[in-house]
C-alpha positions, 0 to 999 in steps of 0.5 A: 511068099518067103523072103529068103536072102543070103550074105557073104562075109570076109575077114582077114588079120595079122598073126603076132607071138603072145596075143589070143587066139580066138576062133568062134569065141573059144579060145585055142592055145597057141604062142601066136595070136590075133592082132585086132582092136576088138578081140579078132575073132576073124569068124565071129567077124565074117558071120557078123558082116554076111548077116549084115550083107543079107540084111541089107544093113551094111557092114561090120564098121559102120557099126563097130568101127575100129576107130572107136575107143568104146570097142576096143578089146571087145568080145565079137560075140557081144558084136554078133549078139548085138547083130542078131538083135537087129535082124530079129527085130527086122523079123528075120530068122537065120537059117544057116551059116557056112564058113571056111578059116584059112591058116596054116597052124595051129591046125583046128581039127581037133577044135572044130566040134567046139567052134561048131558048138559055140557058133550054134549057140552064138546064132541060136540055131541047130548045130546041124545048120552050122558048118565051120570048115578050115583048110590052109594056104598050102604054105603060099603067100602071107596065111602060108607064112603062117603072118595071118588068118582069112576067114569067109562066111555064107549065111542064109536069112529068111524073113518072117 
């Protein structure tokens, strides 16, 4: 008998003029930024806390939480590397991940296939169970105002 199980993540931050824009851990030019105390990869972020869903492990701050000095500034990808090492050692293998990114610009077509890359390799899964997708708010709201970015995510474990 398998023990498959899924889990959701979400994620949401303020957009601000000269701050870094991280998306999946690549960097994408743009004047505004992700406004954070780690390094706001909204992405990065959502896997973390849908694998942590599916574990059954809690979320993102309980682990990481943005009171503490020590993650200040700090790579989400040592965040989801440190995760993954916690699943593994649970045996669980991840199986895939989908997610969505909501914000109006920059536009990220041109860099999904980079996205796309560089999460597979975060997860150490095939590219072909990895799907990163980005659409907009149709210009509503605080996303449409082009003041944040949303991201959600899905992920599919399966214990060994």
């Amino acid at each position: 008998m398998t023990n498959i199980r899924i889990g959701n993540g979400y994620d949401i931050h303020q957009l601000k003029d000269d701050l870094p824009f991280i998306i999946g851990g690549v960097k994408i030019k743009y004047h505004k930024g992700i406004v954070a105390h780690s390094d706001g990869d909204v992405l990065l972020h959502a896997i973390t806390d849908a694998l942590l869903g599916a574990a059954a492990l809690g979320d993102i701050g309980h682990f990481f939480p943005d009171t503490d000095p020590k993650f200040k500034n700090i790579n989400s990808a040592i965040i989801l590397h440190k995760v993954c090492d916690k699943l593994k050692k649970l045996s669980f293998n991840i199986i895939n991940v989908d997610a969505t990114i909501v914000l109006e610009k920059p536009k990220l077509a041109p860099h999904i296939n980079s996205i796309k890359k560089s999460v597979a390799s975060l997860l150490n899964i095939p590219l072909d169970h990895t799907n990163i997708k980005a659409t907009t708010s149709e210009t509503m709201g605080f996303v449409g105002r082009g003041e944040g970015i949303i991201c959600y995510a899905s992920v599919l474990i399966e214990k060994t």
